[in-house]
C-alpha positions in Angstrom: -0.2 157.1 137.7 2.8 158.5 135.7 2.6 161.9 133.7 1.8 159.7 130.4 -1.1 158.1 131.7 -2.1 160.9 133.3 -1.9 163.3 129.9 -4.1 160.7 128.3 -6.6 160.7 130.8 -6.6 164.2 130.3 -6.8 163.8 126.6 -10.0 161.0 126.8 -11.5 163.7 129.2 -11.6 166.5 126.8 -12.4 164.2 124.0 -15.5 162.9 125.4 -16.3 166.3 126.6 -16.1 167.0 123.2 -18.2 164.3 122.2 -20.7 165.0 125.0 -20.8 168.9 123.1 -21.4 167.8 119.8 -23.7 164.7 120.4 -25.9 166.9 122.4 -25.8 170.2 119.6 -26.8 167.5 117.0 -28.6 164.7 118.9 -26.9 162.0 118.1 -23.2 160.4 118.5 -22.8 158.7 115.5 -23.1 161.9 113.9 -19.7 162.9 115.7 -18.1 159.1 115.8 -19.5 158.1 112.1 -19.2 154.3 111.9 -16.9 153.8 114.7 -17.0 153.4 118.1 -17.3 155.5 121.4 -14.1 153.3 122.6 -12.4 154.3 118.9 -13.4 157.9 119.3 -12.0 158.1 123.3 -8.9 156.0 122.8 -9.2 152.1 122.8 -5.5 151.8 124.6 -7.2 153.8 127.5 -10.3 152.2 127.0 -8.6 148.6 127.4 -6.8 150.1 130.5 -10.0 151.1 132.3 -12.1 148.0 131.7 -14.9 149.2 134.3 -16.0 151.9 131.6 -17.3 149.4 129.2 -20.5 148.9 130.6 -21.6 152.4 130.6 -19.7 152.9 127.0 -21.8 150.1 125.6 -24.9 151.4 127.3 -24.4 154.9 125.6 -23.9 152.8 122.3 -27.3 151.0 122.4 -29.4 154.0 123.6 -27.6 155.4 120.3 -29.0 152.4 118.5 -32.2 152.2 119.4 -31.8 149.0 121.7 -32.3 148.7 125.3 -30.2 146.3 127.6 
């Protein structure tokens, strides 16, 4: 891994940390994400680089929705 893709793992890290924080302080992500998406919020370039977190992205997104999968 080279010191940029290690910075922005670092940086999706502490972002959804953050988002962990403030989703839990006011029960709900959207009201931390708005309209967008958790892969938006994180960093979609990383996002597209890890493909194996989708699943559990997505899964976060429809417990937010009210859907189960």
């Amino acid at each position: 891994m080279s010191g940029a893709d290690a910075d922005e793992s670092e940086q999706v890290m502490h972002t959804s940390h953050l988002l962990l924080q403030a989703a839990f302080a006011s029960g709900s992500i959207s009201s931390v994400i708005g309209e967008g998406s958790v892969a938006t919020f994180v960093g979609q370039s990383w996002v597209n680089a890890h493909p194996n977190v989708l699943p559990y992205i997505r899964s976060l997104e429809s417990i937010e929705s009210g859907s189960s999968t």
